[in-house]
N, C-alpha and C positions, 0 to 999 in steps of 0.2 A: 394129589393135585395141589398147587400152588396157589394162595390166596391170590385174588385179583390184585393185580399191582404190587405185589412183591415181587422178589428175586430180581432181576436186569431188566425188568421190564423198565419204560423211561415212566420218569413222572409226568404226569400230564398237568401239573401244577407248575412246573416251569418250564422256562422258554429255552429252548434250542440254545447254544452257546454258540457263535460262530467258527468256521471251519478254522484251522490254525493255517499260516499262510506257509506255504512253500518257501525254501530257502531264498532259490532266487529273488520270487515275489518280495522277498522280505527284503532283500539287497536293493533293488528296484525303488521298493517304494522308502527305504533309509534314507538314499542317495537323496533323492527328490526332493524330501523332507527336511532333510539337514542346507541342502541349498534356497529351498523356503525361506531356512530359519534363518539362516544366514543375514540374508534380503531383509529379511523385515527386522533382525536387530542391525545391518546399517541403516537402513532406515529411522529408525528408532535412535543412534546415534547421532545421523544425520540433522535430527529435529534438538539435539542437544546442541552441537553445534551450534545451526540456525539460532536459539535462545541465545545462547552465548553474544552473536555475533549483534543480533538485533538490539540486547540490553544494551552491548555497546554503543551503538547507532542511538539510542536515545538517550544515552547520556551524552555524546557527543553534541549531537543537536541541541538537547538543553542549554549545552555550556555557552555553546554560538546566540543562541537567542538572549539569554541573559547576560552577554557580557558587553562591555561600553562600546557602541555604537567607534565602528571604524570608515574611513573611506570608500566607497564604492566605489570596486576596480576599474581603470582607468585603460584605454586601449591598450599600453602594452602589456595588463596581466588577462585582457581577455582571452588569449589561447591556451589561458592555464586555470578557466574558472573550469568546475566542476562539481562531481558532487561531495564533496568535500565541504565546497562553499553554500551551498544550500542552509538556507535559514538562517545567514549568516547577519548578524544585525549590522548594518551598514547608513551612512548616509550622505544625504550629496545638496549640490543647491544649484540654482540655473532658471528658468523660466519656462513656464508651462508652454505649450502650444496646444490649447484649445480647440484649435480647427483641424487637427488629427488626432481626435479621441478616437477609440474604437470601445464597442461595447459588447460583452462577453458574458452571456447568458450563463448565471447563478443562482444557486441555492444555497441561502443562509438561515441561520437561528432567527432572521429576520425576513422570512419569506423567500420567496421565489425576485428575483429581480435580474441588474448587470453590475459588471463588473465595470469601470469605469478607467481603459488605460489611455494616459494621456502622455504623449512625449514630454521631457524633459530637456530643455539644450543647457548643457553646461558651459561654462566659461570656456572649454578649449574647443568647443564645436558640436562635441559626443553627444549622439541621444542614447539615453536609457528610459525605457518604457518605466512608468509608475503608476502601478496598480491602484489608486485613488480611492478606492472603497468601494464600496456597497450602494446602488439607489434603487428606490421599487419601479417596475414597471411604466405606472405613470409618470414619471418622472428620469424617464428614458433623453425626454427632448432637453436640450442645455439651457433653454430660452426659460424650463421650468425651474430650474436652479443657478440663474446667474450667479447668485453672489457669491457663488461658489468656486468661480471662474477665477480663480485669484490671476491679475495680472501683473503684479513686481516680482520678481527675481524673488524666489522662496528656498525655505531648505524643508527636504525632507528628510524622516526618520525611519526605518523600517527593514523589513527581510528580506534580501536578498534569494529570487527563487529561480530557480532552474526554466527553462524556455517547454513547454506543453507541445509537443509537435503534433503533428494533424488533425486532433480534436478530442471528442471525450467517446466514450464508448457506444458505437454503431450509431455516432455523430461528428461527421466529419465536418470541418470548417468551411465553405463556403463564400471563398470571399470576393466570387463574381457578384453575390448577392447580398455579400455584406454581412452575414451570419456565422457568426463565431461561437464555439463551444470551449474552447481552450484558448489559454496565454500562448498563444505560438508566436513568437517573438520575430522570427523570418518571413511569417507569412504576415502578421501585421505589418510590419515593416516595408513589405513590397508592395503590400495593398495600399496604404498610405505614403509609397513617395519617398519612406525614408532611407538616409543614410547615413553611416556612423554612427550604427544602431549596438549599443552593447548586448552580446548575447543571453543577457537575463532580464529580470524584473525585477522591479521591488514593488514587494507590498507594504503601502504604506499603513506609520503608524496608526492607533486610537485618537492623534490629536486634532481635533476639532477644524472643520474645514466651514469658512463662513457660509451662514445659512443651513449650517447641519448635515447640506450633504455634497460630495459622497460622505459615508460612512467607512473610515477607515481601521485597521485595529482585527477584523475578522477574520484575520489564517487561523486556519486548522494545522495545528500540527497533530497528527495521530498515527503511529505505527501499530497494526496488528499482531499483538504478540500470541500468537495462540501453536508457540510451539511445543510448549509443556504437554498440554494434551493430545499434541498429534504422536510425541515420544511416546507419552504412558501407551497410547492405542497401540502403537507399532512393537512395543516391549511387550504388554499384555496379550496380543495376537500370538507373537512368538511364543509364550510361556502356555499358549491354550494349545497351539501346534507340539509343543512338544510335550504336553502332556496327553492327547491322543496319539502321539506315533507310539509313544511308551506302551501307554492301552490295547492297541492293536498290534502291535509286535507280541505284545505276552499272549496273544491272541484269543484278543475283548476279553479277558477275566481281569479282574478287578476286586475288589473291596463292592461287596453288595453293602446296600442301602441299610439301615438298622430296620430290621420290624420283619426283615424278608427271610 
């Protein structure tokens, strides 16, 4: 007689090893695998790239915002503004029109309030919407902020920004009603009457508008850079895929854990 549990009997202290996969099977799921891998290190490339491309984009922008205020483009380089010219520091001079402000509901570092765009007519006719700042809520009506009204021919300072078309997210503009969520430049424009509207904005500078407000100076520039860790993940998923196809091709045996 044979002790209990000797000879070919299995151990009952360990676990079954998995069956080893059939040739084909193994081809099958290679194929598969390797086109995974594939996918997810372009991917993973892909987000390298992107990095690349974005660090660019904000050094570019940088350079634009910090360098000496030039011109704001003039009818005939409007068919060639773009984004390119985004945040470009520009400046111009002309005379406010007050009685076609529009107000565009914002959030700043300073509350909840509007955005306050007021035409600009320049010397040769041209309007250009200027983003005038910041003012809370209260302070919506113009009658609350006269002196703010500057009426002499003024010059302003500030960034040149690309036109906001139909609204802000699952808020669309409304301008039967008057209700604005975005700089949409064509829709202000038609809703107020204008024309020989240049197809951007500028938001004006931090310089003091009598009475305090609006409040100029508050763009956001901020680009999302979260390409680096979308790479690592997509590089690290690859590197976990192909260390399981490895594992299961040798079919599941491996390097056991120490202590077992």
């Amino acid at each position: 007689m044979r002790p209990a549990g000797s000879g070919g009997g299995a151990d009952p202290g360990s676990a079954p090893s998995p069956a080893p996969l059939s040739l084909l099977r193994r081809a099958v799921f290679g194929i598969g695998a390797g086109i995974v891998f594939l996918v997810l290190l372009g991917l993973g490339t892909w987000q390298v790239e992107r990095r690349a491309w974005k660090l660019d984009l904000i050094a570019r922008v940088d350079a634009r915002v910090h360098a000496p205020p030039v011109p704001a483009p003039g009818p005939a380089e409007w068919p060639r503004v773009g984004p390119d010219d985004a945040y470009r520091h520009v400046t111009l001079s002309g005379a406010f029109l007050h009685g076609r402000e529009t107000l565009v509901q914002a959030v700043t570092e300073r509350g909840g309030g509007f955005w306050v765009l007021t035409p600009l007519r320049r010397p040769d006719g041209t309007l250009v919407l200027v983003n005038r700042g910041f003012v809370p809520g209260d302070r919506r009506d113009p009658a609350t902020r006269a002196a703010g009204q500057v009426a002499d021919e003024t010059t302003v300072t500030g960034l040149l920004r690309l036109t906001e078309p139909k609204g802000a997210f699952l808020r669309s503009n409304d301008p039967k009603d008057d209700r604005w969520y975005s700089r949409d430049v064509a829709a202000i424009a038609g809703a107020r009457g204008l024309t020989d509207v240049a197809p951007y904005f500028v938001d004006a500078d931090a310089t003091p508008n009598p009475g305090g407000l609006p409040v100029g100076g508050l763009t956001v520039i901020a680009f999302p850079n979260n390409h680096l860790v979308y790479a690592i993940t997509w590089y690290g998923m690859a590197l976990m895929l192909a260390g399981t196809v490895v594992y299961l091709l040798r079919g599941g045996h491996g390097p056991r854990p120490a202590g077992e």
